[in-house]
N, C-alpha and C positions, 0 to 999 in steps of 0.2 A: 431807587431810594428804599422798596420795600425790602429789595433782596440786601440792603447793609443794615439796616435795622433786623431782618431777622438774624443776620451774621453777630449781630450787638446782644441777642437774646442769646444767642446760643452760647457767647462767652460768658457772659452776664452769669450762667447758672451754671459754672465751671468752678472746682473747689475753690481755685488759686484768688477769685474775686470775691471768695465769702470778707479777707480782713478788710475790704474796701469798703462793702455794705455793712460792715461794723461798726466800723468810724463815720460813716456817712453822717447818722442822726446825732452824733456828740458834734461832729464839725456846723450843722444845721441849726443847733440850741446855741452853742459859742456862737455863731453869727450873729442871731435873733440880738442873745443877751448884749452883744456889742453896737448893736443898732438901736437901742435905747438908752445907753451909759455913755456913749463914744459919741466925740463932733464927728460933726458930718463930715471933713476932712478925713480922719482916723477912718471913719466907716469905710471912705470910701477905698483907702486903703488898703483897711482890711480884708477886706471882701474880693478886689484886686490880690492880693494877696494866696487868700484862701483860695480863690479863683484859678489861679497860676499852680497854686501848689495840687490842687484836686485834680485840673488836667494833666499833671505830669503824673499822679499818682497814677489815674485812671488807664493813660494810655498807654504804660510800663506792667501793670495790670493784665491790659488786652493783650500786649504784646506776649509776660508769660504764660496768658491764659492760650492765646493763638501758638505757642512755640510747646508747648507742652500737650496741645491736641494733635498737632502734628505729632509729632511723637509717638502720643498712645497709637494714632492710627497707624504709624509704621511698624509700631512695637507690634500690633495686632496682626497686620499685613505680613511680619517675618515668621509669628507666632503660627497661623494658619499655613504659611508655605514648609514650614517645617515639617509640622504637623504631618502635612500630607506628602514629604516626600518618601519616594518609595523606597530608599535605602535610610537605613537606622540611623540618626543621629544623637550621640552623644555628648552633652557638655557638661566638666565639672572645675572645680576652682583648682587653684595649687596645693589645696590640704585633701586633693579627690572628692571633695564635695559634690556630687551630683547635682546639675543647677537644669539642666533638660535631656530627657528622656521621650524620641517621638515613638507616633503608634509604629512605626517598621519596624523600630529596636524592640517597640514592647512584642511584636510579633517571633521577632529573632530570637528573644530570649529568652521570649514565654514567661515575661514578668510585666506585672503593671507598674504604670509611671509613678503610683501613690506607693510602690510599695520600694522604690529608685530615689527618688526626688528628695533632696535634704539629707540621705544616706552617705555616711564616712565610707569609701573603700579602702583596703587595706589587701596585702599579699592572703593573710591570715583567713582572710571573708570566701578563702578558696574554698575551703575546707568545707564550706556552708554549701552541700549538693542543690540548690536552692540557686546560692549564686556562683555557682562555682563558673560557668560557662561568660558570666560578664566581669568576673573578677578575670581570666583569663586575655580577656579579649580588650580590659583597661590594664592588665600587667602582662605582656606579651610574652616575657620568661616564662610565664606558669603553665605556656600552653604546649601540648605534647608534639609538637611540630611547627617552624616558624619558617618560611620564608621568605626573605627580605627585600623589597624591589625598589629602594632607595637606598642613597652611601647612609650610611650613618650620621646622624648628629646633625643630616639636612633635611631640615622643615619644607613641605608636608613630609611625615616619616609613612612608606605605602611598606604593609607588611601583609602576607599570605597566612591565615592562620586554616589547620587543620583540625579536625576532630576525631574521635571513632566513637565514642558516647557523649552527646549523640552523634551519631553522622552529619556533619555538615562543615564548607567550606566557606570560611568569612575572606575577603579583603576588608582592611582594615589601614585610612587613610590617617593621618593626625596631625594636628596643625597646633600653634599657640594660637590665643586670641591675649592681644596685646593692644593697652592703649595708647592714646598719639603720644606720650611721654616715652614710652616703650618700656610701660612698668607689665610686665605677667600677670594677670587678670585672672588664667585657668589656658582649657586646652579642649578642646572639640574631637569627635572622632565621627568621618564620617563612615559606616558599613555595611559592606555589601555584602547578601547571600550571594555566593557562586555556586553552591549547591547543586541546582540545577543545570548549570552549564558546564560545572564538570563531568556533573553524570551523562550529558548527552555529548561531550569530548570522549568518553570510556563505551559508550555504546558504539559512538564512529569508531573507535579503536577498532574496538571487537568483531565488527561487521568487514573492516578493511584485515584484520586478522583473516578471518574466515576464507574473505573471498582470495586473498595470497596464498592460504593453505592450498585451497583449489586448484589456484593458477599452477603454484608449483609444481605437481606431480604428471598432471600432463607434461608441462616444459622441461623436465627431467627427459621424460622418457622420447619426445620428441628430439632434445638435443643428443642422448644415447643412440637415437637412431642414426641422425647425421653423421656422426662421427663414424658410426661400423659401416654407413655407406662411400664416408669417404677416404676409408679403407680399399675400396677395390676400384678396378681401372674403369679409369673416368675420362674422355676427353677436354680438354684442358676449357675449350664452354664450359662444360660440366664441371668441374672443379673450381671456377670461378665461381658460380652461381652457389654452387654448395659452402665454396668459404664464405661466400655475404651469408646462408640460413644460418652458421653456424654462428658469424659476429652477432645478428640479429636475434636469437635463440640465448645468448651469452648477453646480450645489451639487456634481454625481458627480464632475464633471471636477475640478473642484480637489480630490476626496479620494484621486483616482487619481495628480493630480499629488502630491500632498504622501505617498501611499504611494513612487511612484517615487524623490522626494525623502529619503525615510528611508532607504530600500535603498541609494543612493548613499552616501548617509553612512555608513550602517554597511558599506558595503565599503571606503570611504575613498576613492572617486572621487566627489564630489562637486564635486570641479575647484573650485579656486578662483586668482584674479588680483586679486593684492594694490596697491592704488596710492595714493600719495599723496593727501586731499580735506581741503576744510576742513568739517569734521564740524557748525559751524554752518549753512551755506548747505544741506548734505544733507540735515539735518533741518527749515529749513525748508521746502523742498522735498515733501518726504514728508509732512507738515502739510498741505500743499497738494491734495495727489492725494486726500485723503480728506476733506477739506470737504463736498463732496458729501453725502457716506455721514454725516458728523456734523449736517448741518442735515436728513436725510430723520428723523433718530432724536431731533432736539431739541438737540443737546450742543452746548456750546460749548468751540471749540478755542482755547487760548492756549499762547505759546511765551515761556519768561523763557529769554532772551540773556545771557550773562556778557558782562561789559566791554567784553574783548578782542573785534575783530571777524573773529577768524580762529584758531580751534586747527585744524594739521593732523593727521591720525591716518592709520598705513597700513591702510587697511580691500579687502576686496572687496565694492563698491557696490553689486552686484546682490544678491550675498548677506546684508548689512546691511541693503539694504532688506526685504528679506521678514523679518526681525527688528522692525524699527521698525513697517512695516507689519501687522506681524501684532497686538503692542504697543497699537498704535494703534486698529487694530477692534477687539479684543476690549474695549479702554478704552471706546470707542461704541456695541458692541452690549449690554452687559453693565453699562451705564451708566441712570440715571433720567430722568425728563422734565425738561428743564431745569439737567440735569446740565453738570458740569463734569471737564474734559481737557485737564491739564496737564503739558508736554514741559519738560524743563532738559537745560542740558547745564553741566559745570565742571569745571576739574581737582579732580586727588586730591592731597593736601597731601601737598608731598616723595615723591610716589611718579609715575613716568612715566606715568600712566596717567589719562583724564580720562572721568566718570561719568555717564550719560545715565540719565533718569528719566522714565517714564509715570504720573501719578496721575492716580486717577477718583475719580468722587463714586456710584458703582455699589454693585451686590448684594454686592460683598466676595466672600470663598471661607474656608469653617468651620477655625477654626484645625488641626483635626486631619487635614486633608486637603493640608494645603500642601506638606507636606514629597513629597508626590505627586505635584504639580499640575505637574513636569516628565519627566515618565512617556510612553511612549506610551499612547493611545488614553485616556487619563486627565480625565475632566474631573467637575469638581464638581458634587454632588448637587444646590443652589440654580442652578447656574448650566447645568444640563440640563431644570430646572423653569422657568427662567426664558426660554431659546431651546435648544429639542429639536434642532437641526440642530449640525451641528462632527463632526469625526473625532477630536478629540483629541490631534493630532499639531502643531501651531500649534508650540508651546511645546518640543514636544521636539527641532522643528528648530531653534529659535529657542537652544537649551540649547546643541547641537551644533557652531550657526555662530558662537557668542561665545566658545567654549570652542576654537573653531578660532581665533580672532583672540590668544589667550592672553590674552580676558578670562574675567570670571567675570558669574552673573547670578543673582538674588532676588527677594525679594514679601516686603512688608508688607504684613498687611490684618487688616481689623474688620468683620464683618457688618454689612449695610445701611450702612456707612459708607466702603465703598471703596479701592482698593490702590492701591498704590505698586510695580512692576517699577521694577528696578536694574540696570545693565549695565554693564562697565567695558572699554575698549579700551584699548591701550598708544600712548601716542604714541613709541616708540623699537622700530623693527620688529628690532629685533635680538631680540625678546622674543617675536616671531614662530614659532613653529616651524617648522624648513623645509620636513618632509615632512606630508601630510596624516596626524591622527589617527583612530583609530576609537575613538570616546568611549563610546557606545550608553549604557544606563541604568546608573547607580551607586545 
């Protein structure tokens, strides 16, 4: 009993009961005055009456006063988790009205909430060195580098934004906030510093740079040697053993190249020179240089041509080749006796951009590992059973140099029955981005 009576004070002195205790002492005098003027029938009435009407007041009363405590304390409970989360959140209305600003943002942007909060933003407010870095990071054009890690036009929109003044790397998530009618309310942003995890992505570069530099020059000069030794007579032992140092010797070097290859990439010097090709003759091309390696393994290579006998696309040919190339062997190594390796190329309907495809008739890769299989040093548990040698990095250069062309890249695939890689180039280099990206693993 005591603990519902204190529950009764505690609304009791909540704003929403002050009209209650207003009318209280006028409805108390009307009584009085009615129980002197009035038969005692009416009295009893009335009072029946007032009685009836007081407890509905009352307990519609308690009811907004209990539904509106609720509330502030949730309102409170959202207000402190915000508060304190460790990435920036921003909320503002659909005229950018700034409506919350937490302390992470205010650390991010090195602005306080009093100086955010109630503030119009505009494209214009860039201009202001002040706010130029949050006007950027609420109008994403403005900022000197964008990368996109959502389609367009679908909510949450997850965008990479860059800086150079000052140095630092935001993710930047965005969402509508919309009510149960599904009227537009405003828009929240939530953002991350990646600052620091880039920098320690560009230190691993550097460190794995270095130590491939190192590797390399010995494995030069060891595989040099091999080869003047297996120049002179050798019993056919011996020239066995010498062809496995020299495969072995040639397997290190390319994993030392394709480490030095990642670390470029993820420092964003991987240098690339974009040029005009007609994207059919490059790919037959590239079909070409590995015929070889396809009849040492059984497979046979076909290339279906669209119509037309020329799409041009602005590509960097050396770095497309080690895409296609790469594509391509692992189509042949990873492929059956007998098997089959098939290249297309075609445009993409009403979209600037035209779609090259590798299918094999091979081991496939276990549906639950796909969403992986462009990872570094990543590769499939059938297809490590299948050829123990690879570094795992093929695929993730291959992610990197498509994603640098402002395409994108996939895999279909079905156990024992073979994949399908997808790759899309823009033929309109304006879709190009002009400066180099650091994409590394998403």
């Amino acid at each position: 009993m005591k603990r519902y009576w204190q529950k009764f004070l505690l609304y009791a002195q909540l704003p929403e009961m002050r009209l209650f205790w207003f009318f209280l002492p006028f409805l108390i005098i009307l009584l009085t005055v009615n129980i002197f003027y009035l038969p005692k029938l009416l009295i009893f009435a009335t009072v029946a009456i007032f009685f009836v009407l007081g407890a509905i007041i009352l307990v519609n009363n308690l009811r907004l006063a209990r539904s509106n405590l609720e509330i502030k304390i949730e309102r409170n409970e959202l207000k402190s988790i915000i508060t304190n989360l460790r990435d920036g959140v921003i909320a503002y209305d659909p005229n950018f009205k700034i409506v919350i600003f937490n302390r992470a943002a205010e650390e991010i942007f090195n602005l306080q909430a009093q100086e955010t909060i109630g503030q119009f933003f505009s494209p214009e407010r860039a201009r202001e060195p002040r706010f130029k870095l949050l006007s950027q990071a609420i109008f994403p054009s403005l900022a000197p580098l964008v990368i996109r890690r959502s389609e367009f036009g679908v909510y949450p929109q997850i965008i990479d934004l860059s800086f150079d003044e000052p140095q630092i790397e935001l993710r930047v998530s965005t969402d509508k906030i919309i009510d149960s009618n599904g009227q537009l309310l405003g828009f929240v942003k939530l953002v991350h510093d990646r600052t620091r995890e880039v920098e320690l992505m560009r230190s691993k570069s550097e460190f794995i740079a270095v130590a491939s530099h190192q590797l390399r020059t010995p494995l030069t000069g060891v595989h040099w040697a091999l080869e003047s030794l297996s120049k002179q007579t050798l019993s056919e032992e011996q020239k066995g053993l010498l062809n496995i140092a020299l495969q072995e010797t040639t397997n290190l070097s390319k994993i030392v190249n394709d480490l030095l290859d990642v670390s470029k990439i993820e420092e964003g010097k991987f240098g690339y020179q974009f040029e005009n090709i007609n994207i059919i003759d490059f790919i037959k091309e590239t079909i070409v240089s590995v015929q070889d390696l396809a009849k040492q393994f059984g497979v046979k290579l076909y290339f279906q041509k669209p119509e037309e006998p020329s799409i041009v696309v602005p590509v960097d040919s050396q770095k497309l080749g080690i895409v296609l190339f790469n594509l391509l062997d692992n189509a042949i190594r990873y492929n059956v006796a007998n098997g089959q390796v098939i290249a297309t190329v075609e445009r993409v309907k009403n979209e600037p951009y035209v779609q090259i495809s590798v299918k094999d008739t091979g081991v496939g890769i276990p549906a639950d590992q796909i969403n992986k299989l462009f990872t570094k040093f990543f590769r499939a548990d059938n297809a490590v059973k299948f050829a123990p040698g690879g570094s795992g990095l093929g695929l993730y250069i291959a992610k990197n140099i498509i994603k640098r062309h402002s395409g994108e890249i996939r895999v279909e695939s079905e156990i024992n029955r073979g994949s399908t890689f997808y790759f899309t180039l823009p033929t309109d280099s304006k879709l190009i981005p002009l400066k180099e990206i650091v994409y590394g693993e998403e």
